[in-house]
C-alpha positions as CSV (number, residue, x, y, z in Angstrom):
1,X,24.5,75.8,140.5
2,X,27.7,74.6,138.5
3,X,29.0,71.1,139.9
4,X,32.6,69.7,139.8
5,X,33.4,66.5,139.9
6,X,35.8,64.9,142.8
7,X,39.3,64.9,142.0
8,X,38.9,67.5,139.1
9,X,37.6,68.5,136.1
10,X,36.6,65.5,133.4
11,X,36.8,66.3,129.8
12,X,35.2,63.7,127.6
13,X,36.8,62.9,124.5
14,X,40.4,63.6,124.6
15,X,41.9,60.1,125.3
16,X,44.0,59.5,121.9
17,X,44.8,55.3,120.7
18,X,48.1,54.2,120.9
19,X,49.5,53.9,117.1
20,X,49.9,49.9,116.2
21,X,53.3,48.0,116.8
22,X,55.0,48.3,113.2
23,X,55.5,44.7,111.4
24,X,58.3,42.8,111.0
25,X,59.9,43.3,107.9
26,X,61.3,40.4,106.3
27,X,65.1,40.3,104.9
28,X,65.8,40.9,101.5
29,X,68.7,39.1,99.7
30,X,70.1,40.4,96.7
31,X,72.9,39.2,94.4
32,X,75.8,40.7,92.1
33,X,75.6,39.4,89.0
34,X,71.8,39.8,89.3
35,X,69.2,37.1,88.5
36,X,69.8,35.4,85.0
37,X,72.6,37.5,84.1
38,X,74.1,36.2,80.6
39,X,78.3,37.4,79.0
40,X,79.1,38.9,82.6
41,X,82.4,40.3,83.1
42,X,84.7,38.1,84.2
43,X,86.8,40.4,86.2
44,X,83.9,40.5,88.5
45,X,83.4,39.8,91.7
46,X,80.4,38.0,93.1
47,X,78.7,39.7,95.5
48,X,75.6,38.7,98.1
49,X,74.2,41.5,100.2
50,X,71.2,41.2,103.0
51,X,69.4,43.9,104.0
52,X,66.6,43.5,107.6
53,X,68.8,40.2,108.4
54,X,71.8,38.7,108.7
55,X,73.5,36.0,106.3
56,X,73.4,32.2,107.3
57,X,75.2,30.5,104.1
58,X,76.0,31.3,100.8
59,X,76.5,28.5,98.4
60,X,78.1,29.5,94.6
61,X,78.8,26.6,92.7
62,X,80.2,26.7,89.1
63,X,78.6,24.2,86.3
64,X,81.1,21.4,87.7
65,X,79.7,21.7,91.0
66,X,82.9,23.8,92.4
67,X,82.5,26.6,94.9
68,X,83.7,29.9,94.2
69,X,85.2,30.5,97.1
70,X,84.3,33.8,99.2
71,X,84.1,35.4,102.9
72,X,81.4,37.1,104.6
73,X,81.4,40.6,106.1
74,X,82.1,40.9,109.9
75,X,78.4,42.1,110.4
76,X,77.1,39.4,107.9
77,X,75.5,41.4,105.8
78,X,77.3,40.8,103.1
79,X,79.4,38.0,101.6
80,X,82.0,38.8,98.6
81,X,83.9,36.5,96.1
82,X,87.6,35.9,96.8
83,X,88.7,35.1,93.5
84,X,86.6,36.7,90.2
85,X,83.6,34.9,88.0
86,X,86.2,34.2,85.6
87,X,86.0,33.3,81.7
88,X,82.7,30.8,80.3
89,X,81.3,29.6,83.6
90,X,77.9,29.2,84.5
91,X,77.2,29.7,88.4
92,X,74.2,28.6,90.3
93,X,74.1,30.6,93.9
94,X,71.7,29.6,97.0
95,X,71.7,32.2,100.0
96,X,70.5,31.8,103.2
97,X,69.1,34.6,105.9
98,X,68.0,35.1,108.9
99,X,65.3,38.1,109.4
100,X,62.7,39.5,111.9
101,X,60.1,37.1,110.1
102,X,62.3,34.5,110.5
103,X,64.8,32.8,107.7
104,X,64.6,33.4,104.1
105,X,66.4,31.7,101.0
106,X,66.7,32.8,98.0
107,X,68.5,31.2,94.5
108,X,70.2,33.2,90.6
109,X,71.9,32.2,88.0
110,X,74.7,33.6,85.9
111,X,77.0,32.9,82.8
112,X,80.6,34.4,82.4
113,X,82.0,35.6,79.0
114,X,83.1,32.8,76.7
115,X,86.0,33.9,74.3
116,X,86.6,32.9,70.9
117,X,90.2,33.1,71.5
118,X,92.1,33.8,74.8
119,X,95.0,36.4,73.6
120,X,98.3,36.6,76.1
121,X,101.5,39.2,76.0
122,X,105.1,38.9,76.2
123,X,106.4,41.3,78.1
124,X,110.2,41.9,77.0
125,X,113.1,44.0,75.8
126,X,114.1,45.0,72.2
127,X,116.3,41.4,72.6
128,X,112.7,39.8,72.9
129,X,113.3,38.3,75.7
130,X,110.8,38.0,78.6
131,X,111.7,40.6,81.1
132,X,112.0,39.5,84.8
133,X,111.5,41.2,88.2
134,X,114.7,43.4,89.2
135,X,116.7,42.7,85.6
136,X,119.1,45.8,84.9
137,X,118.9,47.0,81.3
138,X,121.1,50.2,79.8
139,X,119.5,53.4,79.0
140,X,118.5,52.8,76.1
141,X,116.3,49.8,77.1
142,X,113.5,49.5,74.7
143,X,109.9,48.0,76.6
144,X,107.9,45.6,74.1
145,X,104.6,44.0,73.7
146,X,104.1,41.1,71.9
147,X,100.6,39.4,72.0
148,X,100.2,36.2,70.7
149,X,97.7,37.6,67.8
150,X,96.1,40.8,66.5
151,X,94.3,42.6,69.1
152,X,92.3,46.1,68.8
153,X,95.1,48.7,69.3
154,X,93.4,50.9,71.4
155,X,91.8,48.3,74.0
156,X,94.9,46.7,74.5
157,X,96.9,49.9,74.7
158,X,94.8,51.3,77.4
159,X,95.2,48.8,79.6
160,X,99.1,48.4,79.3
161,X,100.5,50.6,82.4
162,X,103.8,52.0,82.4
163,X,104.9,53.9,85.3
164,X,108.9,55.3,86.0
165,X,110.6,56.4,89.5
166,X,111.8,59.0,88.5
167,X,108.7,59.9,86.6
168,X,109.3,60.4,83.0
169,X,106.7,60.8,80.1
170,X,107.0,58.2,77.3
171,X,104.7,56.4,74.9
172,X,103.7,53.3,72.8
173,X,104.3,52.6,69.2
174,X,102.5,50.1,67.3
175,X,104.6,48.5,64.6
176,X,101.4,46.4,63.9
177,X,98.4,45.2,65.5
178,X,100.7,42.4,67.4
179,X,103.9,44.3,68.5
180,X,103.7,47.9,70.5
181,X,107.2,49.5,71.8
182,X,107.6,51.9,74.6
183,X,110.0,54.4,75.7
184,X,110.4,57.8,76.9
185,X,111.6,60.8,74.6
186,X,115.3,60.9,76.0
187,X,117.5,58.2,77.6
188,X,116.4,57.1,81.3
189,X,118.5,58.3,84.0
190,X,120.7,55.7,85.5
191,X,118.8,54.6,88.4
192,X,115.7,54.4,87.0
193,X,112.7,52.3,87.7
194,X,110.5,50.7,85.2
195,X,106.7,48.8,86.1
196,X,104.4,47.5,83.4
197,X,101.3,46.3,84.0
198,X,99.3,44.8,81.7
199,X,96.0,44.5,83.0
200,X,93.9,42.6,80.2
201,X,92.2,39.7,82.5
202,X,88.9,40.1,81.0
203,X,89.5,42.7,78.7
204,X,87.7,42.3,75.2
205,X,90.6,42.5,72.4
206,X,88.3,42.4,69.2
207,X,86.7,40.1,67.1
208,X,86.0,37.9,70.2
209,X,89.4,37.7,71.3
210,X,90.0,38.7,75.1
211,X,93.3,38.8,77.5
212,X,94.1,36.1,79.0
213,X,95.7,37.2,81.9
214,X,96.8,39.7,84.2
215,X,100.6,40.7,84.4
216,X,103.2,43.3,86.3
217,X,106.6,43.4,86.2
218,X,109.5,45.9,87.3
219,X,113.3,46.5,85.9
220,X,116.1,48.7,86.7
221,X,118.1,51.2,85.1
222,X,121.9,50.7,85.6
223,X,124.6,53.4,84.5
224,X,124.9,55.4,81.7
225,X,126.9,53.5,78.7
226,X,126.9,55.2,75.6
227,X,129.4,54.6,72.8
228,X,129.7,56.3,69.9
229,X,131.5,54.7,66.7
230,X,132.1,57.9,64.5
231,X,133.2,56.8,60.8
232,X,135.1,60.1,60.7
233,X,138.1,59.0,63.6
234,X,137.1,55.0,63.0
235,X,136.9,54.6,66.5
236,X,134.5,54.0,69.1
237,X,134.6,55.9,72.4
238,X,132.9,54.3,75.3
239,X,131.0,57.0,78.0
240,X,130.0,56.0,80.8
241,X,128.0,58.4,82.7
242,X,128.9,60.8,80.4
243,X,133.1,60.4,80.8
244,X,135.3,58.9,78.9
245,X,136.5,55.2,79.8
246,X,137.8,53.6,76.5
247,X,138.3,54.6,73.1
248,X,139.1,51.5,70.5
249,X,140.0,51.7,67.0
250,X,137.1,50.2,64.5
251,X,136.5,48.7,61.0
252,X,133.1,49.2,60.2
253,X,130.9,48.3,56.5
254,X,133.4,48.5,53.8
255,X,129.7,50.4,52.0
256,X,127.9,49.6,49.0
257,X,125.5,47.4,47.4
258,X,125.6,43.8,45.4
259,X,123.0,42.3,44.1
260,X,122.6,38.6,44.4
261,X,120.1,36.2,43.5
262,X,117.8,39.2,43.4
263,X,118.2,40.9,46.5
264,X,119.9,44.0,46.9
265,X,122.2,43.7,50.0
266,X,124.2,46.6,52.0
267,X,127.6,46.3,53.3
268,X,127.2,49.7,54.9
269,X,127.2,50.2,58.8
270,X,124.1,51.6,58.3
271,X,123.7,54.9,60.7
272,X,121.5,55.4,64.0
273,X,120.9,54.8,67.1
274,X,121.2,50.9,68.0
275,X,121.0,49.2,72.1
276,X,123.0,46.3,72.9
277,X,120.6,43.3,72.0
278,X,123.0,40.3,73.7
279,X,126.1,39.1,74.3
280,X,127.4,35.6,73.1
281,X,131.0,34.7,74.0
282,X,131.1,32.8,70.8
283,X,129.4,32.6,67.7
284,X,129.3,31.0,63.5
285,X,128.5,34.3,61.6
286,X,127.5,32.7,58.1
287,X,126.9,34.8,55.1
288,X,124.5,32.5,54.0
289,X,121.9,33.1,56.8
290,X,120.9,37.0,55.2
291,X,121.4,35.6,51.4
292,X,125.3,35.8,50.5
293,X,126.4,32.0,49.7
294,X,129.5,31.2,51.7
295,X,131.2,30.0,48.2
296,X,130.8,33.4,46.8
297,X,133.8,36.1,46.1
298,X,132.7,38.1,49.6
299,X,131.1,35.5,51.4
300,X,132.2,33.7,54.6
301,X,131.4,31.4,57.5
302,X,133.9,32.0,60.5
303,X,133.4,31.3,64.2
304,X,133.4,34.9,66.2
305,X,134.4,35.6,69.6
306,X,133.1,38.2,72.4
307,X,130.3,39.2,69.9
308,X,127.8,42.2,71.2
309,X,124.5,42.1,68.8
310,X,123.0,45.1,68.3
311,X,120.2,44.8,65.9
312,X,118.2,42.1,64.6
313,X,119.5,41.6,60.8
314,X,122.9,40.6,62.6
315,X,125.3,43.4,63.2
316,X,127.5,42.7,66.1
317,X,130.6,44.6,67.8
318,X,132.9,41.8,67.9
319,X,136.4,40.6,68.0
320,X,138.4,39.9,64.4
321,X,141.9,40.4,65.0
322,X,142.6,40.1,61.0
323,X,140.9,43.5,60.4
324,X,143.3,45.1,63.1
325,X,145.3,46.4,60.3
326,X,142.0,48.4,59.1
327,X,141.1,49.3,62.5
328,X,141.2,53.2,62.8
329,X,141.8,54.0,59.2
330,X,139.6,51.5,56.6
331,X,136.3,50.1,56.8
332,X,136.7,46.4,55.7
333,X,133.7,44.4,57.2
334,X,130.3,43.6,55.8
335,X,128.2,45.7,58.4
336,X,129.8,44.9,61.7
337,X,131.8,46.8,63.9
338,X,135.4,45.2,64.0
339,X,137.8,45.3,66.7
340,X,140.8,44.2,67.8
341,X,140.6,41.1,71.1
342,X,141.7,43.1,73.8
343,X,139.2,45.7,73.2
344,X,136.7,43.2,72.2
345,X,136.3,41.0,75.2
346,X,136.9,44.6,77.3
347,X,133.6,46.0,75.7
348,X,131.7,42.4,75.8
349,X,132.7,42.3,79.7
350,X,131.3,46.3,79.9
351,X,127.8,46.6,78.1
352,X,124.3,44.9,79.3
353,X,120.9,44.8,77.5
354,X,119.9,48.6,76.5
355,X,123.1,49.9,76.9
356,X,123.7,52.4,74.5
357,X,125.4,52.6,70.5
358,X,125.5,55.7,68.3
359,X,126.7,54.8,64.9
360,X,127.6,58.5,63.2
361,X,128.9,59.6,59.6
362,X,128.7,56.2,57.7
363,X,127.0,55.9,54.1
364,X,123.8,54.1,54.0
365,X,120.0,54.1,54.5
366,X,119.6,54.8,58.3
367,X,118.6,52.1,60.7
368,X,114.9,51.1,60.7
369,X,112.8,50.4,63.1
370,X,112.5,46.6,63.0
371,X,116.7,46.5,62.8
372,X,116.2,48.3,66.4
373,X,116.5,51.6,65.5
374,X,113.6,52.9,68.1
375,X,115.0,55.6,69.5
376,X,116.0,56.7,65.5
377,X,112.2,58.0,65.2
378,X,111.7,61.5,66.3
379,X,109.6,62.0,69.2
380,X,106.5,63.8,67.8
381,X,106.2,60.9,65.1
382,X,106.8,58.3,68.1
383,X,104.3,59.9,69.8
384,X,101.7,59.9,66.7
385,X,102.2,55.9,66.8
386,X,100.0,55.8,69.6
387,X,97.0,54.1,69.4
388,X,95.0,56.0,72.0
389,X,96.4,59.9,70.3
């Protein structure tokens, strides 16, 4: 006879163990630079992170004992750097958390970059002058970099950012391994915004040199002034925006060459495109200063007014009312564009920085590069000056 058992059916064997309770697992810090780290970036950030926990202090203390200052996460999992490592510190770091096994601390170390040579750049015009936030240049503004030495062309060059509004494509030229220009295959339209940024904080520059700093700077574009001095009429005729607001009778280079004390110098107005450079209401033009001796048969020392530079080996636009009997028929100067006062302190009064000066038809060699003849270089050799083409 089969027998059950009271209140059902047993069945031996099938009770199963409950699995054990998993362990605590204890936080785990970890740091960014890692442990002994050595020539870190010093664009970096330092960076603490906590994983099973939550942070309870971080401590990162430079080699004089200052903290680098830094904020933690909202969850406090993390904590990050406020400012970067910086250049040729060495950090000791202490970190503090809290986990399900209770707290844990942990320590690193880390050293920084230390340059040979910290290298900075001038940011400027072709008048070499440092530009500043919202300054209005002419069309023809020419952007430079000048570092303080020589610096590997294509590390610096890629981290020098030029951006327009409108956007327009342009490029750098390196005249040497110091000085880069940039500037855009065609004038800027009026209007025009210019930022560079030169981003070269930390940024190795060759033969242990790195950049010293970070920089970023925007200009303006004002109207359209283009004159054109045409030794054919002798005159100058002054655009802006493309229509005609004055027309002034000139004297340029009387031409040719003399030869003194061995150098060959030109009295021609030499041809090409040339920007406005600076203004000075008044200035001592001396002969002397690019080799002529005042005492000689064409030398001179005389005090100018309402004198426009326009390239670096001292040709000016400027006021000489006893050339006005050459002005329009006979070139009488040494280089410079004459003109009579009216028109003079009229055209002084008119141009800014970049604006715009065509010299066509005269005798010469045409205007270099270093006289501020940029925008004389055709665009596909511009172009090949590049040190990252």
């Amino acid at each position: 006879m089969l027998m059950a058992c009271a209140g059902g059916l047993v069945l031996a064997g099938c009770a199963r163990e409950r699995p054990p309770a998993p362990q605590p697992e204890p936080a785990v810090l970890r740091f960014d630079p890692p442990l002994d780290s050595r020539a870190v970036d010093p664009r970096k950030l330092a960076t603490v992170t906590v994983s099973d926990g939550t942070l309870r202090s971080v401590e990162w203390l430079d080699e004089t004992g200052r903290p680098l200052p830094g904020a933690p996460a909202p969850d406090q999992r993390s904590w990050t750097s406020t400012e970067p490592l910086g250049y040729g510190h060495t950090y000791t770091a202490k970190a503090v958390a809290h986990g399900e096994t209770g707290e844990i601390t942990a320590t690193t170390t880390c050293a920084t970059v230390l340059p040979d040579q910290l290298v900075d750049v001038s940011l400027r015009s072709a008048t070499m002058m440092e530009l500043a936030e919202n300054d209005t240049y002419g069309v023809g503004f020419v952007l430079v970099a000048r570092f303080d030495d020589a610096v590997d062309q294509v590390a610096a060059e890629d981290h020098l950012k030029v951006t327009t509004e409108p956007a327009v494509p342009g490029s750098w030229y390196w005249l040497d391994d110091r000085n880069a220009h940039w500037r855009p295959e065609h004038y800027y339209a009026p209007g025009t915004r210019i930022t560079v940024a030169a981003e070269l904080f930390g940024v190795a520059l060759g033969d242990g040199r790195y950049g010293l700093r970070d920089q970023r700077v925007s200009v303006l574009i004002g109207p359209a002034h283009v004159a054109i001095a045409d030794d054919n009429t002798k005159h100058i005729d002054v655009f802006e925006n493309g229509i005609l607001v004055r027309s002034m009778p000139t004297s340029m280079g009387m031409g040719g060459t003399a030869v003194v004390g061995g150098n060959v110098l030109s009295f021609w107005t030499r041809p090409g495109t040339y920007t406005v450079l600076d203004r000075q209401s008044s200035v001592t033009m001396d002969s002397s200063s690019y080799g002529l001796p005042v005492n000689s048969r064409l030398g001179y020392r005389t005090k100018i007014n309402n004198a426009v530079r326009i390239s670096h080996d001292g040709i000016f636009v400027h006021e000489l009312a006893e050339s006005m009997w050459a002005q329009g028929n006979t070139n009488v100067s040494h280089g410079c564009l004459n003109l009579s006062p009216a028109d003079a302190a009229w055209f002084y009064d008119f141009v800014v920085p970049g604006d715009v000066v065509e010299v066509r038809n005269t005798g010469g060699e045409p205007l270099d590069i270093w006289q501020n003849g940029d925008w004389g270089i055709p665009w596909a050799q511009w172009c090949g000056g590049s040190a990252l083409r």
